[in-house]
KOLDREN-183371 format. One line per 3 residues: their letters; for each residue x, y, z of N, C-alpha, C. Coordinates in steps of 0.001 Angstrom, whole numbers, plus 500000, padded with zeros to 6 digits. Example, Ala and Ser with C-alpha at 12.3 -4.5 7.8 and 13.67 -1.06 7.14 Angstrom:
BEGIN
as	513190/494310/507800/512300/495500/507800/513200/496700/507800 ~ 512850/497750/507080/513670/498940/507140/512900/500030/507870
//
This chain:
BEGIN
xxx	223216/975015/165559/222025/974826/164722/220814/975316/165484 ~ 220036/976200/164922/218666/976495/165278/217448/975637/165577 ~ 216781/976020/166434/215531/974623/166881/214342/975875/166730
xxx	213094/975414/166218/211753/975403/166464/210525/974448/167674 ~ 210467/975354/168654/210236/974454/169451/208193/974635/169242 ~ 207196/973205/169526/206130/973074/168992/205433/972986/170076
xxx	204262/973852/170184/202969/973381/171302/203470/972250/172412 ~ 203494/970906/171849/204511/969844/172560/205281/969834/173985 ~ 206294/971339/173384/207655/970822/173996/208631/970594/172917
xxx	208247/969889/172130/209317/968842/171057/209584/970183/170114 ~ 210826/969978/169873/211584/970836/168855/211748/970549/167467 ~ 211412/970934/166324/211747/970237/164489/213603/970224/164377
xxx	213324/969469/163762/215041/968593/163503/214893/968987/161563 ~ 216257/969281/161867/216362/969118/160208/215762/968557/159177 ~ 215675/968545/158106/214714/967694/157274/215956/966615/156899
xxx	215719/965316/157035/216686/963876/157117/215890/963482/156209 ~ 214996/963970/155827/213330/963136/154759/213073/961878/155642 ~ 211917/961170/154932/210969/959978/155903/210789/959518/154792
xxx	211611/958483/154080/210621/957449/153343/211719/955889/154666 ~ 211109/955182/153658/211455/954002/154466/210134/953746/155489 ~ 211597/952913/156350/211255/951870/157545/210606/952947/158993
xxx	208652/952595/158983/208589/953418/159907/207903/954024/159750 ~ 208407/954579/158200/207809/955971/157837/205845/956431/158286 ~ 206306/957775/158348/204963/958386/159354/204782/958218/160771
xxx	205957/957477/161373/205786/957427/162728/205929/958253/163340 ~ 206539/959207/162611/207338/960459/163742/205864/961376/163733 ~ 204954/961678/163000/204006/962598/162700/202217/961860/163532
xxx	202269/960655/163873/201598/960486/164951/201509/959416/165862 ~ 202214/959771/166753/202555/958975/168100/201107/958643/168744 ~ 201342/957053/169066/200348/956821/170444/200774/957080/171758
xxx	199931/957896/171747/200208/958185/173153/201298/957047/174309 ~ 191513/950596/192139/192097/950131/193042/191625/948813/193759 ~ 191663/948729/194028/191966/947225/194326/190540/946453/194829
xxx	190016/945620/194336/189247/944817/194897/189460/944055/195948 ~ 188488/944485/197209/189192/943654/198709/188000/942458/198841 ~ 187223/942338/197739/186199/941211/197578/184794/941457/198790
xxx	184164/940299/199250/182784/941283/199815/183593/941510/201213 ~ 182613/942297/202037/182929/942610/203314/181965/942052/204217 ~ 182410/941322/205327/181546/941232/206360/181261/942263/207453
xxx	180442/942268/207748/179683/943296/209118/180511/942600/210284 ~ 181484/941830/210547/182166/941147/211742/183189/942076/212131 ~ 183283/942902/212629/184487/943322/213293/185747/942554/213330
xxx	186757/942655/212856/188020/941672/212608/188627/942021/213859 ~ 189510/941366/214689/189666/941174/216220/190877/942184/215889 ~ 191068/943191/216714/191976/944092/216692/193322/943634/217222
xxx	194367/944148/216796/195693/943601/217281/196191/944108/218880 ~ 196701/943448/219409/197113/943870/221042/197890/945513/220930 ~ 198462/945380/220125/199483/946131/220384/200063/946736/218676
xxx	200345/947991/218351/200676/948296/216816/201963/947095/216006 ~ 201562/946566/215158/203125/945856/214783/203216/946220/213015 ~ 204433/945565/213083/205400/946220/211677/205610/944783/211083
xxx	205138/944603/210046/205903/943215/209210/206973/943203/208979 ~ 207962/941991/209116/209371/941880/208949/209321/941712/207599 ~ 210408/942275/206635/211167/941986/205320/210949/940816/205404
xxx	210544/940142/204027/210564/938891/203823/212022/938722/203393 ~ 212288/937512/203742/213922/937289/203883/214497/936175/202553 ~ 213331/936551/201441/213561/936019/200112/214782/937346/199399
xxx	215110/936827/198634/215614/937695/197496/215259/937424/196654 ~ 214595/938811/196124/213471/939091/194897/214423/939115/193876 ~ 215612/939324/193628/216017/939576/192270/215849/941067/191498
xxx	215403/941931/192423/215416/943358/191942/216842/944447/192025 ~ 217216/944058/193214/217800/945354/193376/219349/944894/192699 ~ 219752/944512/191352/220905/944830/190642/220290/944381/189059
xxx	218790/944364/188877/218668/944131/187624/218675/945493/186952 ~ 218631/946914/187762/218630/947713/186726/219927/948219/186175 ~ 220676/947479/187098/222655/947804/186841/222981/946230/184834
xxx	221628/945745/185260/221985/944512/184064/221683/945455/182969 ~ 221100/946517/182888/220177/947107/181923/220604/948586/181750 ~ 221494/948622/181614/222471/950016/181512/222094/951384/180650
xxx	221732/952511/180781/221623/953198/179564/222643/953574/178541 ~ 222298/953268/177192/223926/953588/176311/223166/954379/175415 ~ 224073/954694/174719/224211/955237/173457/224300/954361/172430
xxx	223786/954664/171412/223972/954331/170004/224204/954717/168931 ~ 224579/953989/167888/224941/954417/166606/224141/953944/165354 ~ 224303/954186/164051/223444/953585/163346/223944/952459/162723
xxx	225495/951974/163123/225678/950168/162608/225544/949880/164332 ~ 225098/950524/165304/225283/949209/166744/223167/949299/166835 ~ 222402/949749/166028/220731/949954/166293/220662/948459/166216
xxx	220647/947875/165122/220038/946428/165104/220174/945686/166310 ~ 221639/945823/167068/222270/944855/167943/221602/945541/169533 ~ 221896/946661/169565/221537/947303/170396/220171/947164/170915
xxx	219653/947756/169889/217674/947928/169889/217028/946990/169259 ~ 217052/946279/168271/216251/945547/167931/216611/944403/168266 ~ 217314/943922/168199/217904/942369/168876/217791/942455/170659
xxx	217793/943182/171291/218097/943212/172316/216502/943460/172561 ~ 215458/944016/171679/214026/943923/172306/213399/942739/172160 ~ 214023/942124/171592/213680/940415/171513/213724/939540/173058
xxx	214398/940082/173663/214710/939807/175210/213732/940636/176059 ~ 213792/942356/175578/213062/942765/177087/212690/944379/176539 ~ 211859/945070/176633/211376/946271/176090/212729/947543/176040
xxx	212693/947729/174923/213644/948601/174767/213479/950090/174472 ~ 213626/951170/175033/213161/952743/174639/213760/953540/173877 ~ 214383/954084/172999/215030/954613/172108/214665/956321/172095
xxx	215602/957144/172943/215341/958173/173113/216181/959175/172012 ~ 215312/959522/170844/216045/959984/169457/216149/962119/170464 ~ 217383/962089/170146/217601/963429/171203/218322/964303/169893
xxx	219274/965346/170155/220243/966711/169639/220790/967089/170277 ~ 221746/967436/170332/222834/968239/170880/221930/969834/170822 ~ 221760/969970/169956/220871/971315/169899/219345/971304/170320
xxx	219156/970707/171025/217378/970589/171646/217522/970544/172712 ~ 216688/972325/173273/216858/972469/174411/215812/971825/175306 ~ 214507/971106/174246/213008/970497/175225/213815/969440/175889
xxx	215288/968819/174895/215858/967385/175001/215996/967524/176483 ~ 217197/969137/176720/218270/968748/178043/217096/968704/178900 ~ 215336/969207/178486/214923/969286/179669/213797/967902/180123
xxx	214029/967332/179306/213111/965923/179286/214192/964853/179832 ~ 215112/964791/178787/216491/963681/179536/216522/963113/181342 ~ 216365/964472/182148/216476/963734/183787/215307/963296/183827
xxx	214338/963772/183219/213040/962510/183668/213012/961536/183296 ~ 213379/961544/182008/213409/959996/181012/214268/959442/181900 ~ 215214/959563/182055/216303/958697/182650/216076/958056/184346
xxx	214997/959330/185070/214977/959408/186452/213389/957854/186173 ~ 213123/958014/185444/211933/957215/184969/212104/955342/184649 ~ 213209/955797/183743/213568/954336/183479/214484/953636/184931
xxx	215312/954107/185295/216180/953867/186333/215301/953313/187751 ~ 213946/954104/187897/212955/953878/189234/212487/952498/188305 ~ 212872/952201/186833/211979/950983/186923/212232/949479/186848
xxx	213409/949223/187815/213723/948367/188480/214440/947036/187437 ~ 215078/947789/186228/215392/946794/184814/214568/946345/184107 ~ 213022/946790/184105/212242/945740/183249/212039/946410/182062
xxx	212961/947683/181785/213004/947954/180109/214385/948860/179876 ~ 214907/948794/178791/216231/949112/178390/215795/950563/177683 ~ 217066/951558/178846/217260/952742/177440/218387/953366/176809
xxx	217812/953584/175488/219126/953129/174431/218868/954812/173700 ~ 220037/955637/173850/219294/957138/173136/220648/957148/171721 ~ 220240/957804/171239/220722/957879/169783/220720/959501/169651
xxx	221874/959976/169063/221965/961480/168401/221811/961859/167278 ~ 220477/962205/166707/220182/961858/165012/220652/962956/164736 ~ 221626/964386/165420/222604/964942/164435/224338/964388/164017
xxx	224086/963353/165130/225232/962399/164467/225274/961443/163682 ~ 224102/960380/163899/223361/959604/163426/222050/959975/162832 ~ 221926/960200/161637/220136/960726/161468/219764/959561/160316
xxx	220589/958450/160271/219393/957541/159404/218277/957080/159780 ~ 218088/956120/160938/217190/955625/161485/216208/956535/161954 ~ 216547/957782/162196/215244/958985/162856/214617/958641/161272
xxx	215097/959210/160413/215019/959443/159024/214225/958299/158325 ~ 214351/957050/158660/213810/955969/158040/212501/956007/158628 ~ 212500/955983/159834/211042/956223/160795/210226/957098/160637
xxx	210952/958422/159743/209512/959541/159623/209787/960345/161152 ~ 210391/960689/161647/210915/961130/163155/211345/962993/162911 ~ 210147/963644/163185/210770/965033/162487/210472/965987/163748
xxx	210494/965391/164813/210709/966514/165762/210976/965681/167405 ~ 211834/966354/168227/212366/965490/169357/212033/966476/170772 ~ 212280/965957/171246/212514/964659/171792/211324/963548/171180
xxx	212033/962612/171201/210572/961289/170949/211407/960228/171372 ~ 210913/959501/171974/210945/958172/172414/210472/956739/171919 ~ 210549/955820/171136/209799/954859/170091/210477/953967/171521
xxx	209198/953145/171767/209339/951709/172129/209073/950251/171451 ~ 210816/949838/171223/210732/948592/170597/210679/947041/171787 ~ 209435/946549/171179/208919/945373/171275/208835/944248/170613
xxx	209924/942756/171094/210091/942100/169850/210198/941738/168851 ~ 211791/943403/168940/211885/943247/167369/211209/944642/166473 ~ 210719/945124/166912/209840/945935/165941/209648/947373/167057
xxx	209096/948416/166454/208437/949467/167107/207277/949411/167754 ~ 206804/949529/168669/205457/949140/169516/204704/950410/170089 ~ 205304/951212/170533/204305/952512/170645/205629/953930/170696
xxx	204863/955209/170884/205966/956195/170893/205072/957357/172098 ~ 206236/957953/172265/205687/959340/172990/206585/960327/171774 ~ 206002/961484/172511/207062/962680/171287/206591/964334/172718
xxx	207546/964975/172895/207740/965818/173568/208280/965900/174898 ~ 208000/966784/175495/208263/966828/177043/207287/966194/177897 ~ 207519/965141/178863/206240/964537/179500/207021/964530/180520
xxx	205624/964452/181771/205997/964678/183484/206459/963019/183497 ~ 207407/962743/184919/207842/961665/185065/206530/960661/184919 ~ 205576/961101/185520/204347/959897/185974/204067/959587/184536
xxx	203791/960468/183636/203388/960190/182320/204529/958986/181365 ~ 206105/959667/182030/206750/958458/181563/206880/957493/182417 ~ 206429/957106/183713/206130/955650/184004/204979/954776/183463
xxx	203773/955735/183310/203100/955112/182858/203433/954543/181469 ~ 203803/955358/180532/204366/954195/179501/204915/953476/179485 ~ 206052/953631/180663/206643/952276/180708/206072/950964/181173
xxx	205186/951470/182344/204272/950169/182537/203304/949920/181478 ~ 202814/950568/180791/202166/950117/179707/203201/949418/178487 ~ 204473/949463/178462/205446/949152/177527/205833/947478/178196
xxx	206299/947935/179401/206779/946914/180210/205446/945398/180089 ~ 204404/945578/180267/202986/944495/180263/202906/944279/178688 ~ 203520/945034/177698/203736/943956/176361/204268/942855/176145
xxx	205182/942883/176924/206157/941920/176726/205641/940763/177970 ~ 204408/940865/178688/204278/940251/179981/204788/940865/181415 ~ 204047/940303/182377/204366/941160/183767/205830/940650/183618
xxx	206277/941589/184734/207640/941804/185120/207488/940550/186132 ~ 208973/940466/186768/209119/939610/187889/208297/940721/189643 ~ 209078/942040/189338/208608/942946/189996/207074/942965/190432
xxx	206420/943220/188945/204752/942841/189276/204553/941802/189771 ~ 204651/940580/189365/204283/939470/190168/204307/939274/191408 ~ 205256/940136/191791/205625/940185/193572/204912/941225/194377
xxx	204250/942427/192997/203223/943050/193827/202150/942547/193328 ~ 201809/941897/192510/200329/941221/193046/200060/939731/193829 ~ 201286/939257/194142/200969/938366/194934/200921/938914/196730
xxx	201179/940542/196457/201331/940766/198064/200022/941432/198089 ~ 199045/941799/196714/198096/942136/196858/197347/941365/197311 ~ 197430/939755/196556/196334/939013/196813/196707/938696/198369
xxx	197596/939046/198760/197725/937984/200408/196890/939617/201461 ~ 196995/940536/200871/196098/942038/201443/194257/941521/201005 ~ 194285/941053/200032/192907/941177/200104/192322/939376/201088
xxx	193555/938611/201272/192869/937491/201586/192877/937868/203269 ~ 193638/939254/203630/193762/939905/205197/194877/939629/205437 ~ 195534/938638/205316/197299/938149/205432/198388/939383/205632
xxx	197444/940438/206074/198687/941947/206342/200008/941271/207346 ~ 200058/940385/207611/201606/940785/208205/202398/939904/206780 ~ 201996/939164/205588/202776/938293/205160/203186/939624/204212
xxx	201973/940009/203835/201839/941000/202432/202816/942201/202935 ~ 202626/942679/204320/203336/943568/204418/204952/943269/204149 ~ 205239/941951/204739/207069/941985/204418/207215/941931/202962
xxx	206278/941373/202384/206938/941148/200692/206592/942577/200719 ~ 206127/943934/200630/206389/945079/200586/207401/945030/201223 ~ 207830/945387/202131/208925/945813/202744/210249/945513/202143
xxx	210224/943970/201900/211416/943642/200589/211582/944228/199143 ~ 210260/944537/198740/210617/945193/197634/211236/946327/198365 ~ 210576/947039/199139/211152/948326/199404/212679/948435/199507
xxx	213207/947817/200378/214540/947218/200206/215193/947453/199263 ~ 215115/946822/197948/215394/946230/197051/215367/947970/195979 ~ 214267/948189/196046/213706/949081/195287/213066/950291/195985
xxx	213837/950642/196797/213435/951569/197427/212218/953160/197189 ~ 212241/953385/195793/211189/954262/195200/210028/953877/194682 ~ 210104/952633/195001/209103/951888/193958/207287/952472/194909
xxx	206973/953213/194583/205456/954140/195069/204509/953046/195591 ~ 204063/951624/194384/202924/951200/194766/203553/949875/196032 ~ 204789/949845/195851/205032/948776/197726/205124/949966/198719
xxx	205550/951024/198800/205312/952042/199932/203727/952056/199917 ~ 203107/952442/198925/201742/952120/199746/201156/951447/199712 ~ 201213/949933/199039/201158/948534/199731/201323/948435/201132
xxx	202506/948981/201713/202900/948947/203167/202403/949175/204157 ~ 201933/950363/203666/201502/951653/204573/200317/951295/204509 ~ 199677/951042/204101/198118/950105/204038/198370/948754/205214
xxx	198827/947742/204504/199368/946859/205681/199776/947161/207177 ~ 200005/948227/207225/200616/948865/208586/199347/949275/209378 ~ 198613/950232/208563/197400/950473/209108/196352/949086/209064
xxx	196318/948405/208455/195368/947145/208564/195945/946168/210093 ~ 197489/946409/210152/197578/945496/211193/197494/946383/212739 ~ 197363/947917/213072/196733/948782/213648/197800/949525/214319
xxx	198668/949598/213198/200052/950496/213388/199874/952118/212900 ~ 198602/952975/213449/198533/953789/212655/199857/955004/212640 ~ 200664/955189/213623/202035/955738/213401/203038/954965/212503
xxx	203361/953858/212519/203609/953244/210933/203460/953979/209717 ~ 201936/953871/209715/201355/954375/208085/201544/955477/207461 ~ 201724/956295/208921/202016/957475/208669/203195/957625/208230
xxx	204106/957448/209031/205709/957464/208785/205625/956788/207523 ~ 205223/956068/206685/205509/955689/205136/205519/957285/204166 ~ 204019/957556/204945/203601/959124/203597/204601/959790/204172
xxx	205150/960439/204958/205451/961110/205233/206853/960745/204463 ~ 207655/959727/204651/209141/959860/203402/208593/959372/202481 ~ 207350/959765/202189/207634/960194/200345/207300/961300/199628
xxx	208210/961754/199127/207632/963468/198839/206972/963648/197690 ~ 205772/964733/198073/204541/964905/197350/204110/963779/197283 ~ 203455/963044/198450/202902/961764/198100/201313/961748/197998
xxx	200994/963342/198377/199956/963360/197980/199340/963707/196392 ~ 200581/963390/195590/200697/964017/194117/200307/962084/193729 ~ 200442/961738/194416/200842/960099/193484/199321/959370/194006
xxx	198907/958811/192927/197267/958731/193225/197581/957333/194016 ~ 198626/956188/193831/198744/955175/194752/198408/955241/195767 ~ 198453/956664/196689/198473/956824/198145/197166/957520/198431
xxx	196402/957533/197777/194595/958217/197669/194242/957356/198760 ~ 193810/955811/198993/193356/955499/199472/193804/955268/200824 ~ 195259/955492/200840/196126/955484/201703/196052/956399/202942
xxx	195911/958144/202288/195985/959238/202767/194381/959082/203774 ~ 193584/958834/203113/192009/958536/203487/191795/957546/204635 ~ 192567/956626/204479/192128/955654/205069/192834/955901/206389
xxx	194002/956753/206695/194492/957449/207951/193455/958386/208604 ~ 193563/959368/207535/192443/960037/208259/191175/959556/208964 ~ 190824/958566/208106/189201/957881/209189/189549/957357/210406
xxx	190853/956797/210307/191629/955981/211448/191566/957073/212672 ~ 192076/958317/212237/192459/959280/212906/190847/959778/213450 ~ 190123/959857/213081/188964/960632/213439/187774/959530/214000
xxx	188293/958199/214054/187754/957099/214551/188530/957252/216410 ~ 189700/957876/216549/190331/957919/217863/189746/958582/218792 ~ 188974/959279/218143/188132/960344/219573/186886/960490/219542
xxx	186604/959364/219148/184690/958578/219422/184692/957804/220456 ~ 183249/957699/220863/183076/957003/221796/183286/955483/221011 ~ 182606/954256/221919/183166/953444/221574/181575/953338/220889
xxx	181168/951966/219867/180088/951470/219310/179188/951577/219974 ~ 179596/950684/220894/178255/950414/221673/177226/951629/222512 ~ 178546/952476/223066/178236/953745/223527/177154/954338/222572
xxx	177866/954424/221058/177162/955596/220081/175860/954915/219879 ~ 175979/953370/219739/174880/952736/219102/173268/953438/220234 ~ 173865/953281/221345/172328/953033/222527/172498/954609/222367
xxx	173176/955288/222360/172491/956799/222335/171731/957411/220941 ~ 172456/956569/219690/171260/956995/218371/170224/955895/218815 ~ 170207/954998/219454/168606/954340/219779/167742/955018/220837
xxx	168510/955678/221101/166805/956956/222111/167341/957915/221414 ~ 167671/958646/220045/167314/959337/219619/167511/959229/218082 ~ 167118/959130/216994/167262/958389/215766/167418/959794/215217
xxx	167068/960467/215586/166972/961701/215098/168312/962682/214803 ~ 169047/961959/215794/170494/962949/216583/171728/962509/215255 ~ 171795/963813/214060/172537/963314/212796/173908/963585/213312
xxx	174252/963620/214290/175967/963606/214647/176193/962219/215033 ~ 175691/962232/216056/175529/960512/216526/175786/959843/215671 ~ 174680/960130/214414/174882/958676/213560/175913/958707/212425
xxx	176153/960163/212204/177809/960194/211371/178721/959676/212581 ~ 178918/959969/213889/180090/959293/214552/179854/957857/214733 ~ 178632/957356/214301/178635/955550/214905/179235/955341/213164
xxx	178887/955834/212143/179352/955367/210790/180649/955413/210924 ~ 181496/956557/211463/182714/956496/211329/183724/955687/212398 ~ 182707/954763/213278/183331/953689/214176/182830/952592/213352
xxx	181695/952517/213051/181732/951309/212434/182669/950793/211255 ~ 182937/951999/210613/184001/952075/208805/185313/951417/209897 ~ 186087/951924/211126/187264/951806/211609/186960/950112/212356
xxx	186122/949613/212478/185913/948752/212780/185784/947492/212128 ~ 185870/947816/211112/185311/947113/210096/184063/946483/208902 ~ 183051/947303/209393/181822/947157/209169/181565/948412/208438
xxx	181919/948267/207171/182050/949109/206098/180459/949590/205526 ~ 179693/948222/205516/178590/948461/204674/177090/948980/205154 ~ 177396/949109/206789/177031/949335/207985/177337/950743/208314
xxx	178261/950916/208057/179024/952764/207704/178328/953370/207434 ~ 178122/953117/205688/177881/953794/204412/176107/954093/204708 ~ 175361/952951/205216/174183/953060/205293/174072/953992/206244
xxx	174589/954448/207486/174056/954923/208039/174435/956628/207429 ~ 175154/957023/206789/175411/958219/206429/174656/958142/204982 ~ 174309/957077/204314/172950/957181/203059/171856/957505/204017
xxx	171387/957334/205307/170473/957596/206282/170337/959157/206470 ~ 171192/959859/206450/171218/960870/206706/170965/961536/205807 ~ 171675/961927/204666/171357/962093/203139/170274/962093/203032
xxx	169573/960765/202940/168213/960967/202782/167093/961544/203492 ~ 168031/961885/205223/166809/962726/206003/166721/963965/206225 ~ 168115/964659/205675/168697/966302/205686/169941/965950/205058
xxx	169806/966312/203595/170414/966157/202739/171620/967629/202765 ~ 171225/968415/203370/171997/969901/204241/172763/969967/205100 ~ 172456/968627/205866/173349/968679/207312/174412/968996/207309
xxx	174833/969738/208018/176379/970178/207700/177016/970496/206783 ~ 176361/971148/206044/176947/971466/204584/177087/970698/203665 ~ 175862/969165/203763/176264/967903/202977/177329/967367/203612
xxx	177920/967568/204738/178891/966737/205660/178488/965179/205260 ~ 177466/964760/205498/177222/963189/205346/177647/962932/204033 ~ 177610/963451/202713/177821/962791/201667/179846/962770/201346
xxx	180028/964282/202048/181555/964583/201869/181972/963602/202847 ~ 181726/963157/203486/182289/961882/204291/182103/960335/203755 ~ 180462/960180/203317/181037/958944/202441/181590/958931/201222
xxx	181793/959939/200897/183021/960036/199420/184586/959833/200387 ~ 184694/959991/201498/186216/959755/201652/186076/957986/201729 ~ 185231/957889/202434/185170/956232/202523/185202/955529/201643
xxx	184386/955882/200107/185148/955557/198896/186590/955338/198238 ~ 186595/956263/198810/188446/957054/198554/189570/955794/199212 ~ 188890/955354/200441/189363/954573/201190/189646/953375/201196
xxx	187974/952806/200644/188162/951238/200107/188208/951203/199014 ~ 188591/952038/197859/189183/951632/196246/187590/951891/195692 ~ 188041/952221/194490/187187/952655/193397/186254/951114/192914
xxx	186872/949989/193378/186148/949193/192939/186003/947891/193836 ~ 186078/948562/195120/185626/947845/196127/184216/947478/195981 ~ 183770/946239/196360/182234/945825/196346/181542/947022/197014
xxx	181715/947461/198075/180855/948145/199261/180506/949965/198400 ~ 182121/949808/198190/182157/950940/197124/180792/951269/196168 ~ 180822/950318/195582/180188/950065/194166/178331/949645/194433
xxx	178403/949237/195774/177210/948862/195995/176588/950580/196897 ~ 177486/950806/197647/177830/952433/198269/177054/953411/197247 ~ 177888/953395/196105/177454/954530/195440/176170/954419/194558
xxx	175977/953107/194306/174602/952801/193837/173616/953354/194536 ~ 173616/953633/195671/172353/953501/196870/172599/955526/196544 ~ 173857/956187/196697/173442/957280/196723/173385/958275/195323
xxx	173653/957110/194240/173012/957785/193265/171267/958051/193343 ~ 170934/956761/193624/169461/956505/193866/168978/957989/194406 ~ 169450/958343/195538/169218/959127/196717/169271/960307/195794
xxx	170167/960999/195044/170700/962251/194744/169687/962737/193519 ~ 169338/961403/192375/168706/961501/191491/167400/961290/191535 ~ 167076/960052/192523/165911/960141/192513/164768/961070/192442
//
């Protein structure tokens, strides 16, 4: 059988007609971290680099996605299959062809997608040239498409070829219908123990997920954050580094950044040094980008930022705008919605627009 393949990706399927249950669905689909305030205190540096041990709980991850199998379906096993079974836990329904070539090329992602997501949603694919009622009842006139059922019912859809990230993100957007996962809960309770400073506790509950769930992106750089907070900066590294293209995965933005300052904090003098030499000369704009970038590694974030808004405002040229391309990494570093951040960029909007 012949395919028409559309702008999409997605290929037209026979005409099955669309009245019924559904109908018009097929024709239009729906589609960092707060570390709270910062003190100017220097947090007492660790003796020596260390690694958090695995927390020695069992999370319950690593055989729930073997509970959650991908099958096939038919159109007397849909009810039992998909709709009864989304009554329990988000279910994906990947309507495919034997003759759709966007299918063979979407299938390893869909599948590579659901599988990284640790059981917290079921996928169930159907062959609507074997089966074409249910495409048919839904209004479903071109595939690949994916309908996610939610208690019982249809809850959102994709339709074409989408990059893996695009299908995690639906799934985490699919997956938080139904309520956080057990999974989430275990990364935001290792968040909150990161923002309360608790890096060696936060780091093992990363490390266990990792374990457990070994691909899972946001506990690798949960980790790798933790690693560098507890002053393991060969650690942090070794995280990015086994994960490939990790500079593709925005989880690790603040991650990638926050090495680098680490790294370019190693071959400064020390504070005190930089401090008494920009005090007999206030003038000297290297000085006071290298005391910002001891103070950021030190901890004294807001103390940083000012002194490179200092500069900005006194040779807004220096270095090619060096001062501003540097406090944009420091952004980068403490999250988009870090206080210091947010108070940060206030001061150099002021500056830019004023």
């Amino acid at each position: 059988m012949s395919e028409d393949n559309n702008k999409d990706g997605s290929a037209n399927k026979p005409d099955y007609g669309n009245a019924g249950y559904g109908a018009g669905l097929g024709s239009g689909y729906s589609g960092g971290v707060n570390y709270g305030s910062q003190s100017n205190t220097p947090p007492p540096a660790p003796t020596q680099p260390t690694s958090p041990p695995a927390a020695t709980i069992d999370l319950g991850l690593s055989n729930k996605s073997a509970s959650l199998p991908i099958i096939d379906t038919t159109t007397d096993d849909f009810m039992l299959d998909v709709v009864e079974a989304s009554k329990s836990f988000p279910v994906l329904v990947d309507f495919w062809a034997p003759w759709c070539e966007p299918c063979k090329q979407f299938t390893p992602i869909l599948e590579a997608a659901v599988n990284s997501a640790s059981g917290i949603i079921k996928l169930v694919k159907m062959d609507i040239e074997a089966y074409p009622e249910i495409a048919d009842k839904m209004g479903i006139k071109s595939i690949p498409a994916v309908v996610a059922f939610v208690n019982g019912r249809p809850a959102d859809a994709i339709q074409g070829v989408k990059t893996e990230s695009e299908v995690k993100a639906f799934i985490k957007k699919i997956g938080s219908a139904g309520g956080p996962s057990e999974l989430d809960k275990i990364i935001d309770e290792a968040q909150t123990l990161m923002d309360a400073g608790d890096y060696q506790d936060a780091g093992g509950l990363y490390s266990a997920i990792l374990q457990q769930v070994p691909d899972n992106i946001e506990a690798a750089a949960g980790l790798g954050m933790a690693l560098l907070k507890l002053g393991n900066l060969e650690g942090a590294k070794g995280v990015i580094d086994n994960i490939e293209n990790a500079k593709q995965h925005k989880e690790f933005t603040a991650l990638i950044s926050a090495i680098e300052l680490e790294e370019q904090a190693e071959d400064l003098d020390d504070l005190g040094e930089l401090a008494d030499k920009l005090a007999k000369n206030p003038k000297d704009h290297q000085t006071r980008y290298d005391l910002a970038i001891a103070l950021n590694s030190a901890g004294q974030r807001e103390n940083a930022a000012d002194h490179l808004l200092e500069i900005i405002k006194t040779d807004r040229k220096w270095e090619d705008d060096g001062a501003k391309d540097q406090l944009l990494k420091f952004f980068e570093a403490w999250g988009p919605m870090d206080e210091v951040t947010l108070i940060s960029r206030r001061k150099l909007s002021s500056l830019l627009f004023s």
